[in-house]
C-alpha positions in Angstrom: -15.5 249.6 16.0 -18.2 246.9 15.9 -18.1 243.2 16.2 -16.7 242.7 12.0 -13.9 245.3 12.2 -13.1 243.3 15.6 -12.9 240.0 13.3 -11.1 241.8 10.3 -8.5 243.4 12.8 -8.1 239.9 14.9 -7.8 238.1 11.4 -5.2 240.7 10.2 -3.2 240.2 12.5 -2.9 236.7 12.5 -2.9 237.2 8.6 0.3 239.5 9.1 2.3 236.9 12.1 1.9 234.1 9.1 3.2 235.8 6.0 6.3 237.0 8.6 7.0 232.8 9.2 6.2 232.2 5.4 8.6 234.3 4.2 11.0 232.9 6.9 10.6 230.1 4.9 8.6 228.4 7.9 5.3 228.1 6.3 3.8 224.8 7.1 6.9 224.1 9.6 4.9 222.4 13.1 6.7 225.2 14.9 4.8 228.2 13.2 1.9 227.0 15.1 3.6 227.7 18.7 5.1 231.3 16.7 1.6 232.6 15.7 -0.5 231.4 18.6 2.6 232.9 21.6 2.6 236.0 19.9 -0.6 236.5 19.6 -1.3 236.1 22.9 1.6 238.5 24.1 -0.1 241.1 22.0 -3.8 240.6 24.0 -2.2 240.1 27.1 -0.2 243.4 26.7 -2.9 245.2 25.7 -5.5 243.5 28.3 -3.1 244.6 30.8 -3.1 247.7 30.1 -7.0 247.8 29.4 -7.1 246.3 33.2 -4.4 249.0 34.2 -6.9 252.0 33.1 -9.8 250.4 34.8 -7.7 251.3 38.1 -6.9 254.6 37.5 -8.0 256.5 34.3 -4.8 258.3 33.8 -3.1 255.2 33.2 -1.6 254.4 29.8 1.9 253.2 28.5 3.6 256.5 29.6 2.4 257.3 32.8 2.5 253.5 33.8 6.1 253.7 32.5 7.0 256.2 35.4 5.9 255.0 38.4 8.0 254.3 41.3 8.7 251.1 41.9 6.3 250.5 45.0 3.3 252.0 43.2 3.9 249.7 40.3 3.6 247.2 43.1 0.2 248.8 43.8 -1.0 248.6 40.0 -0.1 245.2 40.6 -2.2 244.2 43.6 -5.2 246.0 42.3 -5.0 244.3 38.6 -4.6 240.8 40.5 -5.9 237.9 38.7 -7.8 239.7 35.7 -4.6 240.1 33.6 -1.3 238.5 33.3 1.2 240.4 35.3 3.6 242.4 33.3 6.7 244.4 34.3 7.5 247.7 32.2 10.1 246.2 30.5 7.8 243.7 29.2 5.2 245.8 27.8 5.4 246.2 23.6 5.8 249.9 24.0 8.8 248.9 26.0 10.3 246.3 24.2 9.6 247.7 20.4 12.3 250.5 20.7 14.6 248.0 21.0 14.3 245.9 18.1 17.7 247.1 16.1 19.8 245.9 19.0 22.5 243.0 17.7 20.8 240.1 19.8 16.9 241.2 19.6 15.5 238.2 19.2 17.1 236.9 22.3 15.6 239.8 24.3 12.0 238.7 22.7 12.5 235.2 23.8 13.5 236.3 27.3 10.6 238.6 27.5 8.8 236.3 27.3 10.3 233.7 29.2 10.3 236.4 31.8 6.4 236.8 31.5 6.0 233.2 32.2 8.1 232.7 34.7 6.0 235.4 36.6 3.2 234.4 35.9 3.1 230.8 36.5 1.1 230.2 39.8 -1.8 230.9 37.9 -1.0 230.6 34.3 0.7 227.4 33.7 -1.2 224.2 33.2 -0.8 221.5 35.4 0.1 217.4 34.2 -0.6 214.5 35.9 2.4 213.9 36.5 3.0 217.2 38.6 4.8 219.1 36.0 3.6 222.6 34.4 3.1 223.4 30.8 4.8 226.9 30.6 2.2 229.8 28.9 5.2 230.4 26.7 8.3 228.5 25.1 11.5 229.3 26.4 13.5 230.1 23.5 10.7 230.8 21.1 12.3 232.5 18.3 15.7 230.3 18.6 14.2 227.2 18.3 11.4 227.7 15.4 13.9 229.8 13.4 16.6 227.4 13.0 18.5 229.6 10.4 20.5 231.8 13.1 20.4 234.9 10.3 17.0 235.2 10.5 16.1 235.1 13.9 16.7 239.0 14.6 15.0 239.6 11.0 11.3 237.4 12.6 11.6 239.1 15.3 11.7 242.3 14.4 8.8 242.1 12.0 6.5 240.8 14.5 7.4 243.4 17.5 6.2 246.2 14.7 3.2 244.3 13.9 2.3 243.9 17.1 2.9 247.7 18.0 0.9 248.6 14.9 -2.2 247.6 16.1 -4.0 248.6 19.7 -6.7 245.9 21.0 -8.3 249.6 22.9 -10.9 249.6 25.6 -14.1 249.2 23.2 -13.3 245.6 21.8 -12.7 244.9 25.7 -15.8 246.1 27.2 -17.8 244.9 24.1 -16.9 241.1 25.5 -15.8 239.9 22.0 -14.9 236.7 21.2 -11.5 236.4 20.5 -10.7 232.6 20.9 -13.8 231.9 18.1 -12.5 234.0 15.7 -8.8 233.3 15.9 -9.8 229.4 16.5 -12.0 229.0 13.2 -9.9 231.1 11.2 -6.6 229.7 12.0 -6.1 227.3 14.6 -8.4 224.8 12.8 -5.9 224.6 9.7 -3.1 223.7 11.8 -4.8 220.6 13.3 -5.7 219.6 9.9 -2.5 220.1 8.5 -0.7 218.4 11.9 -2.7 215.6 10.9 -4.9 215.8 13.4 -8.7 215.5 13.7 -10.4 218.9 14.2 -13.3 217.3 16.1 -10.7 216.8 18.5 -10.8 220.3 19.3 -14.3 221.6 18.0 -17.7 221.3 19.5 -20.6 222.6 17.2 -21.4 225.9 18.7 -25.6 225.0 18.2 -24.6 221.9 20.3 -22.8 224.0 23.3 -25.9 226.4 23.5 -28.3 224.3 23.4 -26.5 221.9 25.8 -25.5 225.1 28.2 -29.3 226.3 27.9 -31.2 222.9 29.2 -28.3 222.9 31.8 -28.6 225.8 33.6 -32.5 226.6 32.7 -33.7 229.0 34.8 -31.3 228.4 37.7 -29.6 231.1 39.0 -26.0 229.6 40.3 -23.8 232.0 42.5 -20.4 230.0 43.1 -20.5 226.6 41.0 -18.1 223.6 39.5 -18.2 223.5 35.8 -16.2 220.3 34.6 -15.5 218.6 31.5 -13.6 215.5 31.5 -12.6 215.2 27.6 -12.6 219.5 27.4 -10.6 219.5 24.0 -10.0 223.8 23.6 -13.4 224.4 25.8 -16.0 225.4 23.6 -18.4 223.3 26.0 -17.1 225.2 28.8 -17.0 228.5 27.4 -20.6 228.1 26.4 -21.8 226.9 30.4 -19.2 229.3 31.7 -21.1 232.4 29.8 -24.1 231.3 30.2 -23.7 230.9 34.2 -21.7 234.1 34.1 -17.6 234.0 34.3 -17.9 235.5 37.9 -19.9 232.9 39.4 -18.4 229.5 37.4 -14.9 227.9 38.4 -13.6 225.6 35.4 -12.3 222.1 36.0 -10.7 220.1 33.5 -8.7 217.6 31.9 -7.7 216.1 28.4 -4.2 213.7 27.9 -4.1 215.9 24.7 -1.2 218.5 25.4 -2.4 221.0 22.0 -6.1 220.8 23.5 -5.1 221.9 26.8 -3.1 224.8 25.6 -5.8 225.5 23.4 -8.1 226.0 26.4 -5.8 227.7 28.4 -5.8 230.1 25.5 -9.6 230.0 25.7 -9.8 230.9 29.6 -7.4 233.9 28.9 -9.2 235.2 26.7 -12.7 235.2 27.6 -12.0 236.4 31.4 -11.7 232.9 33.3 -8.1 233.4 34.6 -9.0 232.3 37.8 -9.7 228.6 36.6 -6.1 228.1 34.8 -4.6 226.1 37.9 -7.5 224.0 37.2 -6.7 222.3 33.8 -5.0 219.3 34.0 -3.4 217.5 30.8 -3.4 213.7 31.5 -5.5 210.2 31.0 -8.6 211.2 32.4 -10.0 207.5 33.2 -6.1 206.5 35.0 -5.2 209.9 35.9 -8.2 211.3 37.5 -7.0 214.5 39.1 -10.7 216.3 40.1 -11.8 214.1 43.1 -14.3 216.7 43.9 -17.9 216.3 43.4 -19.2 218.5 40.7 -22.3 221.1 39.8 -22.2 220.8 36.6 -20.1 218.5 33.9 -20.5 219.1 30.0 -19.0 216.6 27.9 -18.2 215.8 24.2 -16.2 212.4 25.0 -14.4 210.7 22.0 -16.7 207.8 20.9 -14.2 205.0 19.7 -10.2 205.0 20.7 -8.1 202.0 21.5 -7.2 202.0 24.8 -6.2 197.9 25.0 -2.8 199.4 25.9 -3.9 200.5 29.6 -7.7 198.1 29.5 -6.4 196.0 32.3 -5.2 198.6 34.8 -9.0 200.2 34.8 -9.9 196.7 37.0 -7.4 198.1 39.6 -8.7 201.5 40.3 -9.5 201.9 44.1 -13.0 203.6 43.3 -13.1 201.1 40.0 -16.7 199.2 41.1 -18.4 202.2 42.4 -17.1 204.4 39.1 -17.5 202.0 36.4 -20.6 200.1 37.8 -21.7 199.0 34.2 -18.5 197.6 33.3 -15.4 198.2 31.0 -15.8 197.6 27.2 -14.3 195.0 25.7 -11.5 195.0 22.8 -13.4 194.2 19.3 -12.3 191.4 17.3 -11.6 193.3 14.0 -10.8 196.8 14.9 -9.1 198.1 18.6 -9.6 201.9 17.4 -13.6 200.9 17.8 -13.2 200.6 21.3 -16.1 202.5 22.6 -14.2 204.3 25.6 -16.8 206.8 25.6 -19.3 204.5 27.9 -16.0 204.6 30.1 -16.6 209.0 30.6 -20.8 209.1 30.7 -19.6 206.5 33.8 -17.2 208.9 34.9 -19.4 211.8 34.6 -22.1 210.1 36.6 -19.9 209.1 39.4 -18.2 212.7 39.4 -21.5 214.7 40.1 -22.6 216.2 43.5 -25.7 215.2 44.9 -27.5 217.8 42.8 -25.5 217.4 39.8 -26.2 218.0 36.3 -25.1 216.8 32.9 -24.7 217.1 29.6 -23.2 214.5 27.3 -23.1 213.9 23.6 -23.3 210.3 22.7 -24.0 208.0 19.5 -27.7 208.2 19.3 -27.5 204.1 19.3 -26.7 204.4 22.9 -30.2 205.5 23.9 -31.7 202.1 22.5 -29.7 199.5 22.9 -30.9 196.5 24.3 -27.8 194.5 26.2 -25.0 195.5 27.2 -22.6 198.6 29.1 -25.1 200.7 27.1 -28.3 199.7 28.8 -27.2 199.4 32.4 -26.3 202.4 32.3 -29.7 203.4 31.3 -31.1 201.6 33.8 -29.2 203.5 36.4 -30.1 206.6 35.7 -33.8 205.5 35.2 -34.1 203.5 38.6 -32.3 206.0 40.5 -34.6 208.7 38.7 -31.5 210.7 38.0 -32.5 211.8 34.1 -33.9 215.2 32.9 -33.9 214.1 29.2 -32.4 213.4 25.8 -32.2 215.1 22.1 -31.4 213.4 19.3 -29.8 215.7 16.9 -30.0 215.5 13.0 -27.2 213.6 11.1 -23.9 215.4 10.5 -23.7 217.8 12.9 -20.6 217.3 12.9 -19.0 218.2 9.9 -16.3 215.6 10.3 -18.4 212.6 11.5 -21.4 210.6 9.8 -22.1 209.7 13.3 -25.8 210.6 14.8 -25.2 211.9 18.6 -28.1 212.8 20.7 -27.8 214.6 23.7 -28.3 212.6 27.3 -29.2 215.4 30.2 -28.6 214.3 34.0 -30.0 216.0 36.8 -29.6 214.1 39.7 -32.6 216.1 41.6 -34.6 215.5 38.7 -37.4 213.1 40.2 -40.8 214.5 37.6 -41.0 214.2 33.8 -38.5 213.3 31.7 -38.2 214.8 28.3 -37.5 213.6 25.2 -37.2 215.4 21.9 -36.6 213.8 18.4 -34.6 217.1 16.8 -33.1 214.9 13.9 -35.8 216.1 10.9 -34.3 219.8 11.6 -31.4 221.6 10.3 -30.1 222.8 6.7 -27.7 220.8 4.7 -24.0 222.6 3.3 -20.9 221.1 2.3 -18.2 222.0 4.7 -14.7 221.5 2.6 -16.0 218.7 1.0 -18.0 216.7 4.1 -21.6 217.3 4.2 -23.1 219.0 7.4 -26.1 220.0 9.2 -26.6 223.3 10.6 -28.9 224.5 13.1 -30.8 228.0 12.9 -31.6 230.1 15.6 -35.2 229.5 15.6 -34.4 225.8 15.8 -32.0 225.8 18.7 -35.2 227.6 20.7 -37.6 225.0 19.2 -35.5 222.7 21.1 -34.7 224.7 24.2 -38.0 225.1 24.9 -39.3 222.1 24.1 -37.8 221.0 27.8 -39.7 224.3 29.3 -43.1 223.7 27.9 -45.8 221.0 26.7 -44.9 218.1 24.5 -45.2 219.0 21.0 -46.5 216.5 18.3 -43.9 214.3 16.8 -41.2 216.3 18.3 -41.1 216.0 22.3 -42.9 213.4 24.9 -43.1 214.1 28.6 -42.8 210.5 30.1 -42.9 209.4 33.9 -39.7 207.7 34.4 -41.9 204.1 34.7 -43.6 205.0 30.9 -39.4 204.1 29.9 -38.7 200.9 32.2 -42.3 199.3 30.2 -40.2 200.1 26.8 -37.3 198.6 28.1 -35.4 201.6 29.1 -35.3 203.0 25.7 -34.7 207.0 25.6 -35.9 207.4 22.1 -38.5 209.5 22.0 -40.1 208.3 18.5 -41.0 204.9 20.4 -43.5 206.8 22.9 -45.1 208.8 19.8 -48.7 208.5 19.9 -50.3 207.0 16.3 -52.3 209.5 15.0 -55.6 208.7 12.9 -56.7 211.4 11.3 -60.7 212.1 10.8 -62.8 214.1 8.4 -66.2 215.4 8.5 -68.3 215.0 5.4 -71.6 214.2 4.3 -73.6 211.4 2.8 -73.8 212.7 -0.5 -70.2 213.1 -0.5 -68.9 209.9 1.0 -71.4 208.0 -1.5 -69.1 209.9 -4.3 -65.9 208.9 -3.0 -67.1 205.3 -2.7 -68.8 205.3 -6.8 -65.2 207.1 -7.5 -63.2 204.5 -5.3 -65.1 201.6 -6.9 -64.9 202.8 -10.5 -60.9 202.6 -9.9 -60.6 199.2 -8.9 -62.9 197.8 -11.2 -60.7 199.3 -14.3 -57.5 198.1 -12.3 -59.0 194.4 -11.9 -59.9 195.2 -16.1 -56.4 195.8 -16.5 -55.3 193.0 -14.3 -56.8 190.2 -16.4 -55.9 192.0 -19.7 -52.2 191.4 -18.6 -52.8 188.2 -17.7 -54.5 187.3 -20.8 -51.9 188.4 -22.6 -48.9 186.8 -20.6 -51.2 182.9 -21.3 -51.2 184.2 -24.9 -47.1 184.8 -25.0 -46.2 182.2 -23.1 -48.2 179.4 -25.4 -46.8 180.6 -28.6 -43.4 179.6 -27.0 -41.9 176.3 -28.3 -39.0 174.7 -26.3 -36.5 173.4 -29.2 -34.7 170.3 -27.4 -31.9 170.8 -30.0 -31.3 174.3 -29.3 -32.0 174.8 -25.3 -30.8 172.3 -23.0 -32.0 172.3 -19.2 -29.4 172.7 -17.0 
């Protein structure tokens, strides 16, 4: 198959799972979220197990696996480790399908699952900051979405022969496809619209990741690095870095108080080979809650901009690391709106503090942060200017973000970074759509590389400036990169017959303009004298 009958089968079967809740009578319900999403992901972790399983021995496949003794499925075990969920037999679809016109079947398809998460939750569960884990799946799945006790066997049923239907085989495995981007823009997006949420929440414009995950990593070659995001929503930030570093070499760090988001990356990590890095999410108030205290490599970051955080403002003031992590200061509470609390300067402080000695950055910001002239805003500018710790800044065209007006540039840290800083004014660039009804900006290929390598190679006019970090502190500290634009004049050869013509032409146009000019005139004197003011009939007020 290639990469669109990959998408058509993913989408099928997520198609299929939602018609068996509609006709359930649970379409819409907030539960046939959890019921498509879980059994989704039984069906790739079933199949990536087995994928995993053949990689070990060739033979391998549903029936001979299904024989082996006891202590060789031990064995299979050990030698599949971490790069699939662990399964029993009895787990496996092909195990659990023959089954489905027992009396209580959906109560054995809850406990399978259950099962699977019980056994797997050293490394699969996500950890809170309170020291709790968020199970991989719900304990009683089907009895507590399908509230009509007649139906449960019915739902169950239907989905255990969908999912046996279809085979995710060994080509869509090796061919690295995507399966969180297509299941995430073709489903998951709908639910957090429909939930009420904000699907920025979750989504970071994929032209943003690359070209945030490009700069980043350049032409470094990393063997065993931190990749953190603070505010990692379902990862796409990560994902991006993570790929682009390679999966082997990158361990994932992070943390979002969003419970949906971090299930959403879990999801994420599973399914673009980053097991390893599940015991390292963390769902919790990043800014209260910190729960990474190690220094990172790399941090990539798409903070929220405005959120009312009064609730918790004064407890920030008695953090033990408070001074030395929020040097600039804690915003203030607005007078007319507390949801305008700008609680993203509270995560580029964060991110600062959180990088290694070497570190590097990546954080999307409202493009008034790089100019303004007072404030949280400009000292921490100033820090990263005096302590020569910037690589450089993009500011990206409006509305790339389909669900924000907002203009966001890009600010780049590199704390080893003590040359040129770059700055690139990307904002004329993009094509304008309508994306359901809100206008947005999308990036082409070509202009994602225009950008790219406008950080690998000279300045380009009216686009990029290489500045020596002293060139900012004379403008202030500003990081826009229009301000350091040189004025162009433009000149022209031409000779003295020809600029004696322009002149004649030049002159014989304003002398017909100055003709015109008094003709008005004239005739304005003329109108306004043949006016007579009637004391009876105006009066002067």
């Amino acid at each position: 198959m290639n990469s669109i009958d990959y998408t058509n089968t993913v989408k099928k079967l997520v198609d299929d799972i939602k018609a068996i809740s509609t006709n359930a009578g649970l379409g819409g319900e907030a539960g046939e979220y959890n019921l498509v999403t879980e059994t989704f992901l039984y069906k790739f972790l079933n199949d990536k197990f087995l994928y995993e399983a053949k990689k070990v021995d060739s033979n391998y496949n549903f029936e001979t696996i299904s024989q082996l003794s006891d202590e060789d499925y031990t064995y299979l075990l050990q030698d599949i480790g971490i790069k699939a969920a662990h399964l029993k037999k009895e787990h496996l679809i092909e195990s659990v399908h023959p089954k489905q016109n027992e009396k209580d079947f959906a109560k054995t398809f809850d406990e399978t699952l259950n099962d699977i998460s019980v056994l797997n939750n050293d490394i699969f569960s996500v950890h809170t900051a309170e020291n709790s884990d968020i199970r991989l799946f719900d304990e009683h799945l089907i009895n507590d979405i399908v509230r009509d006790s007649s139906k449960r066997n019915s739902v169950a049923k239907q989905i255990i022969n969908k999912l046996a239907s279809i085979k995710f085989d060994e080509a869509i495995f090796s061919a690295g496809f995507d399966f969180f981007s297509t299941i995430f823009e073709y489903m998951i997006k709908d639910y957090n619209k429909d939930g009420g949420g904000k699907y920025a929440e979750y989504y970071t414009s994929h032209a943003i990741a690359r070209v945030m995950a490009e700069i980043l990593v350049g032409d470094d070659q990393p063997k065993s690095v931190s990749v953190y995001d603070p505010s990692a929503g379902s990862g796409t930030l990560l994902m991006n870095i993570a790929s682009r570093i390679g999966t082997d070499k990158a361990s994932v760090y992070s943390q979002d108080i969003s419970q949906k988001s971090s299930n959403l990356l879990r999801m994420n990590l599973i399914l673009n080979g980053l097991t390893h890095s599940i015991s390292q999410i963390v769902q919790g108030n990043t800014i209260l809650e910190n729960l990474h205290s190690e220094k990172m490599d790399y941090i990539v970051s798409n903070p929220p901009f405005k959120l009312d955080f009064s609730d918790w403002q004064d407890q920030i003031g008695s953090l033990p690391e408070y001074s030395e992590r929020f040097f600039a200061g804690v915003p203030n509470v607005p007078k007319s709106a507390k949801d305008k609390m700008a609680i993203y300067l509270l995560f580029v402080q964060h991110i600062i503090w959180s990088l290694n000695e070497t570190g590097k950055a990546a954080v999307v910001v409202p493009t008034g942060f790089i100019t303004a002239q007072a404030g949280i805003e400009k000292k921490i500018r100033q820090k990263l200017i005096d302590n020569k710790w910037l690589k450089g800044v993009v500011s990206m065209p409006s509305n790339i973000f389909a669900t924000t007006g907002t203009n966001v540039s890009i600010i780049f840290i590199d704390k080893a970074n003590k040359d040129k800083v770059t700055l690139v004014d990307a904002s004329k660039l993009g094509t304008k759509i309508k994306d359901g009804g809100l206008q947005k900006t999308l990036l082409s290929s070509d202009e994602e590389e225009r950008i790219i390598n406008a950080f690998n190679n000279e300045a380009q006019e009216d686009f990029s400036v290489k500045l020596d970090y002293d060139e900012i502190k004379e403008k202030n500290y500003s990081l826009a990169a229009g301000q350091y634009f040189e004025l162009q004049i433009e000149y022209m050869e031409i000779t003295e017959e020809e600029f004696q013509r322009k002149m004649s032409e030049s002159m014989n146009t304003l002398e017909a303009l100055f003709f015109e000019g008094e003709k008005l005139n004239q005739e304005i004197i003329e109108n306004f004298n043949k006016f007579i003011l009637d004391k009876d009939v105006y009066t002067l007020k």
